[in-house]
DRENPA-3360 file (N, C-alpha, C; in nm, 2 decimals, always signed):
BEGIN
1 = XXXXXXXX = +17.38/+13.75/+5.42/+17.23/+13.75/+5.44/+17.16/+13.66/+5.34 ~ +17.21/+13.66/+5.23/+17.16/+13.55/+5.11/+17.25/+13.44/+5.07 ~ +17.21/+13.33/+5.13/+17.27/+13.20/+5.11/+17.28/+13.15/+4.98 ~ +17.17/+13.17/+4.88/+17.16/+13.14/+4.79/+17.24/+13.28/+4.68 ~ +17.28/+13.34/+4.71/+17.37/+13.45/+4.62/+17.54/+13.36/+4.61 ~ +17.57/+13.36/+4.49/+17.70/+13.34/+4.47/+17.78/+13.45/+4.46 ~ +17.91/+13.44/+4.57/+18.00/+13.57/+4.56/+18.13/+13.52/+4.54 ~ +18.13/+13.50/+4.37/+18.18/+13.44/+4.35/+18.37/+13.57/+4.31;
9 = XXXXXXXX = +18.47/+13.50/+4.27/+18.55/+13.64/+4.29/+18.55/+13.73/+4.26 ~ +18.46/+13.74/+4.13/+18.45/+13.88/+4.04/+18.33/+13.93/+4.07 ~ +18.28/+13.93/+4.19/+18.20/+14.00/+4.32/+18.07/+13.93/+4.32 ~ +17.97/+13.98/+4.38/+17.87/+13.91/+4.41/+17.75/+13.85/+4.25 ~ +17.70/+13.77/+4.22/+17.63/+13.70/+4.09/+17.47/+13.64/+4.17 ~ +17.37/+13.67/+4.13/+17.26/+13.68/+4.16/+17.13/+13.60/+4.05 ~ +17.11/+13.52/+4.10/+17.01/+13.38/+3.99/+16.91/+13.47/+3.99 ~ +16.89/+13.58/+3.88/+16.79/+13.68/+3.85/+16.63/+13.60/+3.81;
17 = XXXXXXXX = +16.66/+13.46/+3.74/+16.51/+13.40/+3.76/+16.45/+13.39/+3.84 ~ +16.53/+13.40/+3.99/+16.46/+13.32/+4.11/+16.44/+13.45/+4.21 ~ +16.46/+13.53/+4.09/+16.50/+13.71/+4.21/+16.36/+13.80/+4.15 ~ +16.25/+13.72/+4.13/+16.17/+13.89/+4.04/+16.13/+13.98/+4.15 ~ +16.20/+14.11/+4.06/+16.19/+14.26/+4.18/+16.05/+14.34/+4.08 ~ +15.97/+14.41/+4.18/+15.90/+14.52/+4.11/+15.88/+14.68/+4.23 ~ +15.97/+14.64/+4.26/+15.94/+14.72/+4.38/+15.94/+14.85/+4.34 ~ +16.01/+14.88/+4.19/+16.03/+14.99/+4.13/+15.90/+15.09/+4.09;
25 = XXXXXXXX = +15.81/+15.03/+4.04/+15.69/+15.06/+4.01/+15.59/+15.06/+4.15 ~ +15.61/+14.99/+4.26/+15.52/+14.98/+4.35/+15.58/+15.13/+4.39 ~ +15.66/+15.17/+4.43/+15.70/+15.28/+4.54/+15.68/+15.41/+4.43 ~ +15.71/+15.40/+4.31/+15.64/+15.53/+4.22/+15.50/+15.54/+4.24 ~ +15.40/+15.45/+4.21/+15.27/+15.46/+4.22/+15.25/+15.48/+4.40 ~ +15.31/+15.43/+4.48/+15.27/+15.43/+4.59/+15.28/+15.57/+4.65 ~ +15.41/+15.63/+4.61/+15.43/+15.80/+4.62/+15.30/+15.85/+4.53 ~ +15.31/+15.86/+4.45/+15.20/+15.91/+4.36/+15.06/+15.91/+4.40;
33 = XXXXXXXX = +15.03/+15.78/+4.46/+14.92/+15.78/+4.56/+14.89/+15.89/+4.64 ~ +15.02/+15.85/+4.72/+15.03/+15.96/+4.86/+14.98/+16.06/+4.84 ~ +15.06/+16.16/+4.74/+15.06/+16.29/+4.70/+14.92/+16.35/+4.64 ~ +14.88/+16.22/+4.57/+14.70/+16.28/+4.51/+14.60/+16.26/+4.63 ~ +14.61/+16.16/+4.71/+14.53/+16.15/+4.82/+14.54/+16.31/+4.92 ~ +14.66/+16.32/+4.97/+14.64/+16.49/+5.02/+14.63/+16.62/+4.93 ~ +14.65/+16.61/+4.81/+14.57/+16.70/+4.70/+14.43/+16.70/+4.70 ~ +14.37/+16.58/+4.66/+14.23/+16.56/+4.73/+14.18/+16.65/+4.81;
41 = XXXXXXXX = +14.23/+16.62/+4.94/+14.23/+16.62/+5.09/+14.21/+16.82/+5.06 ~ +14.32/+16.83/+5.04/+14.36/+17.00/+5.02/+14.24/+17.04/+4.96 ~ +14.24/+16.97/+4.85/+14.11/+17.12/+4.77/+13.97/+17.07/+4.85 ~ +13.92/+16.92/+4.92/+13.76/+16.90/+4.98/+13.80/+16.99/+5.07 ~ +13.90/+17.03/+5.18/+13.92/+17.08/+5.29/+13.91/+17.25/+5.24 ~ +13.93/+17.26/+5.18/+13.98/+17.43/+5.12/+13.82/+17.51/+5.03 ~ +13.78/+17.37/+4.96/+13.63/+17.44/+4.93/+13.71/+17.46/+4.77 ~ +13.77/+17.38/+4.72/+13.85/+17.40/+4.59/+13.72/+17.29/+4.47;
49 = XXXXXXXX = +13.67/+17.35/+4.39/+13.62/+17.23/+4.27/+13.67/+17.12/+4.26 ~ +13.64/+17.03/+4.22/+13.69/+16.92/+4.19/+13.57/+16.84/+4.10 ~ +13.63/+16.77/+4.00/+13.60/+16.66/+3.88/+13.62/+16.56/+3.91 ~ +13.52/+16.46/+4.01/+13.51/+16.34/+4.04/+13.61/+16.25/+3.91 ~ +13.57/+16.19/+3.80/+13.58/+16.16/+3.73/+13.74/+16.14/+3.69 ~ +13.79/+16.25/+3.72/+13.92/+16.29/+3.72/+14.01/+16.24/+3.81 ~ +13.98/+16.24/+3.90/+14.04/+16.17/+4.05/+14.02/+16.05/+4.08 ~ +13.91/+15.95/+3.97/+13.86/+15.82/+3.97/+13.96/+15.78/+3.88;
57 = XXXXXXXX = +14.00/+15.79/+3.76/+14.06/+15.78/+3.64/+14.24/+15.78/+3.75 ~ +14.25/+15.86/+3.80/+14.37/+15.90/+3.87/+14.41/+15.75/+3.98 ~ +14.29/+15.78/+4.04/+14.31/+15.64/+4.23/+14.35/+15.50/+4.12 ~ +14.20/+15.50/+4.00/+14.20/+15.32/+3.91/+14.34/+15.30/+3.90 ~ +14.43/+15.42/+3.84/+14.55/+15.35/+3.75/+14.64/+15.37/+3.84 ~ +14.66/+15.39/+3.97/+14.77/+15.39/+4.08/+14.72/+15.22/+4.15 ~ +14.58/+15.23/+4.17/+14.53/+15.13/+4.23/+14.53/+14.95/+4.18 ~ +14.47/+15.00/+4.03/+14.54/+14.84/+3.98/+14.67/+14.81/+3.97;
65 = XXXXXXXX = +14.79/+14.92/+3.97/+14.90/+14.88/+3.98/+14.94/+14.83/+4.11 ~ +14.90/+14.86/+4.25/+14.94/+14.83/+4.34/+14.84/+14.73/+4.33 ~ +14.75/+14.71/+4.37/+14.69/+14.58/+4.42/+14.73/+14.47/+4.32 ~ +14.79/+14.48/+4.20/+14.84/+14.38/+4.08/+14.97/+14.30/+4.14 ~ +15.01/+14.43/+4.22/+15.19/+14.38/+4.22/+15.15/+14.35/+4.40 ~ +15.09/+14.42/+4.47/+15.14/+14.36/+4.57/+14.98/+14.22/+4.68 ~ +14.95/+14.18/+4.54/+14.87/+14.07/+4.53/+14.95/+13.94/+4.51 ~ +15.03/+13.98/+4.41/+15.10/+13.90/+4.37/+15.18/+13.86/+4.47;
73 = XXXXXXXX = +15.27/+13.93/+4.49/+15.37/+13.93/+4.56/+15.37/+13.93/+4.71 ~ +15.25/+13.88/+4.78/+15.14/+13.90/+4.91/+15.10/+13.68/+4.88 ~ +15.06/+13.67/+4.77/+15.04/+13.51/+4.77/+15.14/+13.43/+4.74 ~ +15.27/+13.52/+4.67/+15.38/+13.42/+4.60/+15.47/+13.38/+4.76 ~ +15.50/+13.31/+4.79/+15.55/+13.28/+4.94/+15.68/+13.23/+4.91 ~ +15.79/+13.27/+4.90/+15.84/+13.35/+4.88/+15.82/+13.45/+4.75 ~ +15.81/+13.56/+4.73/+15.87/+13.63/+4.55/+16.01/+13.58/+4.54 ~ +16.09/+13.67/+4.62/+16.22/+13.67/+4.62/+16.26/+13.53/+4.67;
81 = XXXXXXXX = +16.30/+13.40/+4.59/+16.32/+13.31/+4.64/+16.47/+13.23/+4.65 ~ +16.56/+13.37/+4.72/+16.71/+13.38/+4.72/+16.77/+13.40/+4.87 ~ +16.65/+13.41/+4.91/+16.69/+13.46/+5.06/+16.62/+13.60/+5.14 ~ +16.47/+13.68/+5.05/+16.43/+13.75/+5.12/+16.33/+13.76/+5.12 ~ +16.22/+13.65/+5.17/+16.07/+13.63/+5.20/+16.03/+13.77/+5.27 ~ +16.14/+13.83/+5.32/+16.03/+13.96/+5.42/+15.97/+14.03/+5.35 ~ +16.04/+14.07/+5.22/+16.02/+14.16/+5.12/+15.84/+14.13/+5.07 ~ +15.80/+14.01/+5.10/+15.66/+13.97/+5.10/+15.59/+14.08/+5.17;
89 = XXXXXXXX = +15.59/+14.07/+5.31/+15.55/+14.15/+5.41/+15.58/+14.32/+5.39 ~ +15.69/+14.34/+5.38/+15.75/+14.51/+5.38/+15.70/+14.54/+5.29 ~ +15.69/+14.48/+5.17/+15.64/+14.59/+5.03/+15.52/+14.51/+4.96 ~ +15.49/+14.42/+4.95/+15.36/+14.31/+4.92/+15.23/+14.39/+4.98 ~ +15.26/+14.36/+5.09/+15.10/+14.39/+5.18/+15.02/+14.51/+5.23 ~ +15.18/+14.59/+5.24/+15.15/+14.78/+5.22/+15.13/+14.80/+5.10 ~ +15.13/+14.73/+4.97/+15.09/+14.79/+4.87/+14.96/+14.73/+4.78 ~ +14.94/+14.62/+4.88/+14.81/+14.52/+4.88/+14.68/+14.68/+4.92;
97 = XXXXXXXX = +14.69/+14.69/+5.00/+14.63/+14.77/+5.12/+14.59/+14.83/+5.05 ~ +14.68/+14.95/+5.02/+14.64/+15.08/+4.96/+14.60/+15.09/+4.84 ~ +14.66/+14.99/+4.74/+14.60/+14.96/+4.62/+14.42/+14.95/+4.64 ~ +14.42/+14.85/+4.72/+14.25/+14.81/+4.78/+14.20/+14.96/+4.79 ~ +14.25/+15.02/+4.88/+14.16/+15.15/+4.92/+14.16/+15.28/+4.80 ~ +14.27/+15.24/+4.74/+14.27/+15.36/+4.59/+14.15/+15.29/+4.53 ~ +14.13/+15.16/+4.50/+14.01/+15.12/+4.38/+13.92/+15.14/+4.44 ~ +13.87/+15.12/+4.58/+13.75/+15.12/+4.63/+13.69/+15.31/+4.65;
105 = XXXXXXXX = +13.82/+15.42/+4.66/+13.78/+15.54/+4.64/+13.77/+15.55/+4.54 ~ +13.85/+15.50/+4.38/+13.80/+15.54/+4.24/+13.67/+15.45/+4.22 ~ +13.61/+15.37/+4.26/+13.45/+15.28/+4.20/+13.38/+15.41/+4.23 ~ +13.37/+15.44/+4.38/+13.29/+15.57/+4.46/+13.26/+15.64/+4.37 ~ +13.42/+15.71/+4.34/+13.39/+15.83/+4.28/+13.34/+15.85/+4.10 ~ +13.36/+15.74/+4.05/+13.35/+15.68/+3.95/+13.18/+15.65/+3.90 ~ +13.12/+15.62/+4.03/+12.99/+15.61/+4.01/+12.90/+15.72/+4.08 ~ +12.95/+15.74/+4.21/+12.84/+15.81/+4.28/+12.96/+16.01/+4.32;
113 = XXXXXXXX = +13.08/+16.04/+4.20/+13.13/+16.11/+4.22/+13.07/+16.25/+4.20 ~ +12.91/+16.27/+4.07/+12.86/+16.35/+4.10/+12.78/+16.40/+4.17 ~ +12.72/+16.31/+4.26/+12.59/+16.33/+4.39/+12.72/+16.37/+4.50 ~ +12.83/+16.28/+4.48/+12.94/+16.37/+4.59/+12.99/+16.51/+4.59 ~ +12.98/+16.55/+4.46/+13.02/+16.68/+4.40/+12.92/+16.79/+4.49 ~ +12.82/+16.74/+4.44/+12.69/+16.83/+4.49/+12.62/+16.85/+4.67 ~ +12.69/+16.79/+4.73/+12.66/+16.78/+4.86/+12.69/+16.87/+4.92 ~ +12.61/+16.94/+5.00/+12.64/+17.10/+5.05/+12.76/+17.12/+5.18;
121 = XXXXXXXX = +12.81/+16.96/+5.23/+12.91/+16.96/+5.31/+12.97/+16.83/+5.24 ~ +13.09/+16.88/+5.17/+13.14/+16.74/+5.14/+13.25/+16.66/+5.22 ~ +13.33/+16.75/+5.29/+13.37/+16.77/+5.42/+13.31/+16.67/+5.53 ~ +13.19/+16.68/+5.54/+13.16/+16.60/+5.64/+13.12/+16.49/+5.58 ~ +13.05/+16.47/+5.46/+13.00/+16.35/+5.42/+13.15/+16.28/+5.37 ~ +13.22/+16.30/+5.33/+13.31/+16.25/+5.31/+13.39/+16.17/+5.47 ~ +13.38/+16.24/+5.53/+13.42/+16.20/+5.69/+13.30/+16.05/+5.71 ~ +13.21/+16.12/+5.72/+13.10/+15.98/+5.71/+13.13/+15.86/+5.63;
129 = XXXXXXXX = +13.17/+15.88/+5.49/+13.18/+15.77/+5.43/+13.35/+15.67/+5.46 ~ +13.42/+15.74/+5.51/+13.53/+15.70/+5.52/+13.52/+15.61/+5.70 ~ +13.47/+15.68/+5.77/+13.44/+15.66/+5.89/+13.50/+15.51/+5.92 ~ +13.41/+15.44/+5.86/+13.46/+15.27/+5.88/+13.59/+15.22/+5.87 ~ +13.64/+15.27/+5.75/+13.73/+15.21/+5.66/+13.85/+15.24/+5.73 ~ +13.85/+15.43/+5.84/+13.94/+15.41/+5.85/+14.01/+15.39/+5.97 ~ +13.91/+15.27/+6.03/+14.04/+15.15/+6.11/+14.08/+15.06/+6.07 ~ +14.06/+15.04/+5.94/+14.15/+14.93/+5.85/+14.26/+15.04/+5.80;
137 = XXXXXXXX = +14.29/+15.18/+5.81/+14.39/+15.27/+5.78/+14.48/+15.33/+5.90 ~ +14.39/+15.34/+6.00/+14.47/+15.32/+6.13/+14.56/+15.18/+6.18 ~ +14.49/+15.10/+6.14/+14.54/+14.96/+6.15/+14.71/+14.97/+6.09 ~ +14.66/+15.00/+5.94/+14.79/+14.95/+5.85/+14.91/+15.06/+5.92 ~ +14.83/+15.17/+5.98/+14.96/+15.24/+6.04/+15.08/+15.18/+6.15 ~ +14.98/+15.11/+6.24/+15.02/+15.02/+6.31/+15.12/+14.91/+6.24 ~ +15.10/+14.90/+6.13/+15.17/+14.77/+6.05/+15.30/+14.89/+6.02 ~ +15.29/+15.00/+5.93/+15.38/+15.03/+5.86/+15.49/+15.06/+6.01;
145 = XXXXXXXX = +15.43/+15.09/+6.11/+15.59/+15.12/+6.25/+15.62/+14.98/+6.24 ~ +15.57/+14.90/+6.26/+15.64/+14.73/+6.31/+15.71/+14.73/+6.16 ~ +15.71/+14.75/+6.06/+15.80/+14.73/+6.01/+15.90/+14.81/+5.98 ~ +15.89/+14.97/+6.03/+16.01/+15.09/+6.02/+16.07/+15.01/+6.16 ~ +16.03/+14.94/+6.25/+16.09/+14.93/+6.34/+16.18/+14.77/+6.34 ~ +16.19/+14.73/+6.27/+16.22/+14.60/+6.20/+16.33/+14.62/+6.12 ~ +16.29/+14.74/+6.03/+16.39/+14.74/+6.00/+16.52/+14.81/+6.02 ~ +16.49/+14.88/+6.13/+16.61/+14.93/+6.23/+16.68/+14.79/+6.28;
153 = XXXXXXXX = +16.61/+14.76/+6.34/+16.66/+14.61/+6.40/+16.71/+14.54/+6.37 ~ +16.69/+14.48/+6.21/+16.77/+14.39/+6.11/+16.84/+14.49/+6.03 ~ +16.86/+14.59/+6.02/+16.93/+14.64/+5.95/+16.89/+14.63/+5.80 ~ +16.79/+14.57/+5.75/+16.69/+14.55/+5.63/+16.70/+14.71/+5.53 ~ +16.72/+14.67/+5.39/+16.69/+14.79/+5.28/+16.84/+14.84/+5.24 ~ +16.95/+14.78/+5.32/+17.11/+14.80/+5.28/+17.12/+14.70/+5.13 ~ +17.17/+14.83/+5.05/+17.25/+14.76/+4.92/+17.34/+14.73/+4.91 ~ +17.35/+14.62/+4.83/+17.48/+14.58/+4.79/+17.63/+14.65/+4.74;
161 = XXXXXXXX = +17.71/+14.65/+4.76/+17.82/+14.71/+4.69/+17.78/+14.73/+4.51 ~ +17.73/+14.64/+4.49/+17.72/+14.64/+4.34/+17.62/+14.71/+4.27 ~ +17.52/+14.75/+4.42/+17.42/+14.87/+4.32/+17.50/+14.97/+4.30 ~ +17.44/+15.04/+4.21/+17.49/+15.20/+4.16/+17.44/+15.28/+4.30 ~ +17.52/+15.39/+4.29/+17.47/+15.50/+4.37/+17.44/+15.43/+4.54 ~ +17.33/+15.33/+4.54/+17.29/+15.27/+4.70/+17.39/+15.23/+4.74 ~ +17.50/+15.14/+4.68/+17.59/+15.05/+4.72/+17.67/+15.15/+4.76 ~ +17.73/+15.25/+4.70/+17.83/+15.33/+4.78/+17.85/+15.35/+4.94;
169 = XXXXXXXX = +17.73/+15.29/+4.96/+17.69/+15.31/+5.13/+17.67/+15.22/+5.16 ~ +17.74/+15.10/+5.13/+17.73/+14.98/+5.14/+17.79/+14.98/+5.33 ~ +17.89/+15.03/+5.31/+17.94/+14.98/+5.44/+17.88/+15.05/+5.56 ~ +17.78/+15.14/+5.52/+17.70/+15.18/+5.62/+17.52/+15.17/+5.64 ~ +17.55/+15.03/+5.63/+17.37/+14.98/+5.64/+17.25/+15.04/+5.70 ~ +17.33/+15.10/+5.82/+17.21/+15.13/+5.91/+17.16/+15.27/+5.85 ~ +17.26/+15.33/+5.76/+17.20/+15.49/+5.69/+17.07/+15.45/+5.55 ~ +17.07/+15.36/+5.46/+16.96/+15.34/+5.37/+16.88/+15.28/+5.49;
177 = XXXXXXXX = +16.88/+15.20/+5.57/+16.78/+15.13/+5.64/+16.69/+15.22/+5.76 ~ +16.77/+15.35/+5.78/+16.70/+15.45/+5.88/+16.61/+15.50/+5.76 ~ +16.70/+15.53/+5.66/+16.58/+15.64/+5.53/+16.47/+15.55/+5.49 ~ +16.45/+15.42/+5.47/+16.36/+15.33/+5.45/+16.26/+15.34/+5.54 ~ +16.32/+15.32/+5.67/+16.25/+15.33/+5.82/+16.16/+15.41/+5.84 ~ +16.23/+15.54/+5.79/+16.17/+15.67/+5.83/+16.07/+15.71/+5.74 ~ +16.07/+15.66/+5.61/+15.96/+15.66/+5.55/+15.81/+15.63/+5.60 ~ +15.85/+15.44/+5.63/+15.75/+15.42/+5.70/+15.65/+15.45/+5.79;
185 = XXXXXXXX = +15.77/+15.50/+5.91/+15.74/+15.55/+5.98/+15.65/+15.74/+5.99 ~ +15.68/+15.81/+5.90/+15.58/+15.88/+5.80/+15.48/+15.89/+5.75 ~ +15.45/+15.73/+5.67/+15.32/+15.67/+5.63/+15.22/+15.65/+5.74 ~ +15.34/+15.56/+5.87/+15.22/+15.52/+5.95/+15.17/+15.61/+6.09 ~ +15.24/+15.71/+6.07/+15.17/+15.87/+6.17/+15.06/+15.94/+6.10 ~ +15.12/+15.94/+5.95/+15.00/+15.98/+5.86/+14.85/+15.91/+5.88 ~ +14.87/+15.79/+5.89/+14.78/+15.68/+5.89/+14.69/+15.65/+6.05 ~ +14.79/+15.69/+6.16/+14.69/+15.66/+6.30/+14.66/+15.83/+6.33;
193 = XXXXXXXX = +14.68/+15.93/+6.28/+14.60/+16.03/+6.27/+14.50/+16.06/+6.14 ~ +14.51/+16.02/+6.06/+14.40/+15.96/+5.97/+14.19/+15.97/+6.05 ~ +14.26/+15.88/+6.12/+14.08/+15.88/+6.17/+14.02/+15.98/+6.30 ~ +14.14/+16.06/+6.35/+14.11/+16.21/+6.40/+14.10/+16.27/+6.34 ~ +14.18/+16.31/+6.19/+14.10/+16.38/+6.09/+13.96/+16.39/+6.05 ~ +13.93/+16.28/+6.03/+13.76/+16.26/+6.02/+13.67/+16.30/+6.09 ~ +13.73/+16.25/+6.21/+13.63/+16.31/+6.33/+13.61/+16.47/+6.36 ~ +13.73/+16.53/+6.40/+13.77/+16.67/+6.42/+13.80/+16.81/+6.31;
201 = XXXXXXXX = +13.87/+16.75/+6.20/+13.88/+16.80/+6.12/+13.94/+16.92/+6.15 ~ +14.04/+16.92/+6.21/+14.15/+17.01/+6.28/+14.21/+17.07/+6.19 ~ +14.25/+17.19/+6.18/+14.38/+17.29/+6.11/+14.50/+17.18/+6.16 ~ +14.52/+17.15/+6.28/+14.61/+17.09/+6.30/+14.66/+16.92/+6.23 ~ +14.59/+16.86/+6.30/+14.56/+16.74/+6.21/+14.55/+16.70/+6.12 ~ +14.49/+16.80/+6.00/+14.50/+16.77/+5.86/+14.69/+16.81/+5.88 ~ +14.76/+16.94/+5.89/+14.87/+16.95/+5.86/+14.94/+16.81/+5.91 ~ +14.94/+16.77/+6.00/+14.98/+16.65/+6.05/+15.00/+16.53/+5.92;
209 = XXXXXXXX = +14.86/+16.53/+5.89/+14.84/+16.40/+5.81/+14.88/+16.42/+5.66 ~ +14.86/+16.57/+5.61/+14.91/+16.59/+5.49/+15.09/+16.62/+5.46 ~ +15.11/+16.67/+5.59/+15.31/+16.68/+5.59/+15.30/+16.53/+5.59 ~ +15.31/+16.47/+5.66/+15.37/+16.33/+5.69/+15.35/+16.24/+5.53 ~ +15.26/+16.26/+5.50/+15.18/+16.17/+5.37/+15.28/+16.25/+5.24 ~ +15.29/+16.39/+5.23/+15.35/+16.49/+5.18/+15.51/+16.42/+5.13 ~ +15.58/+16.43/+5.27/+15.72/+16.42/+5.27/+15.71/+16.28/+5.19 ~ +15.66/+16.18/+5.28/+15.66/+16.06/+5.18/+15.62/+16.04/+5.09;
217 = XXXXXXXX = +15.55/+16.05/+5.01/+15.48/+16.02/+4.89/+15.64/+16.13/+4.80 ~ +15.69/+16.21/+4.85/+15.80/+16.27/+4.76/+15.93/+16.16/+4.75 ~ +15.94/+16.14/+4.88/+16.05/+16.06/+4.85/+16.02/+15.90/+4.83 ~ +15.90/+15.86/+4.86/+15.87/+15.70/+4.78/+15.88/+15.76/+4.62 ~ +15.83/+15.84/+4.54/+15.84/+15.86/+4.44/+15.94/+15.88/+4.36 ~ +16.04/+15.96/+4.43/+16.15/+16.01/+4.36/+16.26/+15.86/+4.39 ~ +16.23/+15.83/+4.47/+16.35/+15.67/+4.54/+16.30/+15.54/+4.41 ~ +16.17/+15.58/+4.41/+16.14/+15.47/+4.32/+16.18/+15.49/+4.17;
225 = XXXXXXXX = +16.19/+15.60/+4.17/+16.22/+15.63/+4.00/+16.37/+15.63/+4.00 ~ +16.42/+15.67/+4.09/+16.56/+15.66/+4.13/+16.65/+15.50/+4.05 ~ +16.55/+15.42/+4.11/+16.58/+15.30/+4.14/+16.56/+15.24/+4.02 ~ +16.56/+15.26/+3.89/+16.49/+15.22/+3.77/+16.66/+15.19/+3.74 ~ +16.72/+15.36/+3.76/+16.93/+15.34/+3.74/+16.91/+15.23/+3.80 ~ +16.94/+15.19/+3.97/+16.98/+15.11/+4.04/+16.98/+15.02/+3.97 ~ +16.87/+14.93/+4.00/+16.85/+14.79/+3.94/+16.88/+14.77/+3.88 ~ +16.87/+14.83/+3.73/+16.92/+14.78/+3.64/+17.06/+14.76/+3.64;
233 = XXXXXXX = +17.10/+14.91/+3.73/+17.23/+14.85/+3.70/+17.30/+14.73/+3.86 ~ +17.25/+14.71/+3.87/+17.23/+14.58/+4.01/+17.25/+14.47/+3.95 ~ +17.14/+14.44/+3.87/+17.12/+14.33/+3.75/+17.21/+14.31/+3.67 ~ +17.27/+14.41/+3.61/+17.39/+14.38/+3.51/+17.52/+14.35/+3.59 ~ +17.53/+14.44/+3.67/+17.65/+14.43/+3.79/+17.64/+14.28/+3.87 ~ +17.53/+14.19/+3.86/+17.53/+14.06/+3.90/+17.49/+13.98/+3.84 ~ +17.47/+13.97/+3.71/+17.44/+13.83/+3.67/+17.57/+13.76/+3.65;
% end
């Protein structure tokens, strides 16, 4: 799949200058995201307090992380300049996105978080203020299936023999590339019932949108931190 990888006989060797990964840090904050966004969700929905201020401080430092790395990695055409431009698309631009919408909910709440505190339905005004934005969140759901469904198709997100722990399942691609898939695919059900939430504000549809967002934001998080072992030891196992 990588032309530019040398496999050479003492297994596969990888030009690490021309390989910068951060996907590590994108998929921890990106779980981390998840998880405080339906926390949120839980206590406006439940009638629970909440400290604007707190949850501004929280979205900023999830949010400049993603919009930093998948800015970057969204204009660098290739990042990965060894053989996998997709990785632009798959992890760049989903984490372009949401980065955007974490800073644009921490400025909110950062500025106008106590007049939101105080509103005798925050429930609804909160529905109102998201209203617009979220068919640019419906949208991206649409993006995250085209690419859970992609990567069924190419078989995309298989490690190498030489990662730790991933690689063991090397000879079975299509199993990390279903769990990858399925993630997505998680995000972006979360995401096209997103703007029936707003509207309706259903017992049902919140569970919808907070399981789905739930399950993933646990396992983006825990995979990403996972992956701190991997890599590194990926890195050492190929240079």
């Amino acid at each position: 799949m990588n032309e530019l990888m040398l496999a050479a006989q003492d297994g596969l060797k990888i030009d690490w200058t021309r390989m910068p990964t951060y996907n590590t840090i994108m998929s921890v904050a990106a779980g981390a995201g998840l998880l405080l966004v339906v926390a949120l969700g839980y206590r406006l929905l439940n009638g629970h307090a909440i400290v604007s201020e707190s949850w501004a401080l929280a979205f900023g430092v999830l949010g400049i992380i993603l919009f930093a790395t998948g800015l970057h990695m969204t204009l660098t055409w290739p990042l990965a300049g060894q053989g996998f431009p997709f990785d632009n698309i798959i992890f760049g631009e989903p984490s372009l996105a949401f980065g955007t919408l974490l800073l644009a909910a921490a400025f909110y709440l950062w500025k106008r978080g106590r007049q939101w505190e105080e509103t005798p339905d925050r429930p609804r005004t909160t529905a109102m203020l998201s209203g617009p934005v979220s068919l640019f969140v419906f949208a991206m759901g649409l993006a995250c299936l085209a690419i859970a469904a992609a990567g069924w198709k190419y078989t995309l997100f298989a490690a190498p023999p030489e990662e730790p722990i991933s690689g063991e399942f090397a000879d079975h691609p299509q199993l990390e590339a279903s769990f990858i898939s399925g993630l997505y695919v998680l995000v972006g059900l979360g995401a096209l019932f997103y703007p029936a939430l707003l509207r309706r504000r259903s017992n049902t549809t919140a569970w919808i949108v907070g399981t789905c967002w739930t399950l993933s934001g646990l396992a983006f998080l825990a995979f990403g931190a996972l992956n701190y072992f991997t890599h590194i030891g990926l890195i050492i196992n190929t240079m």
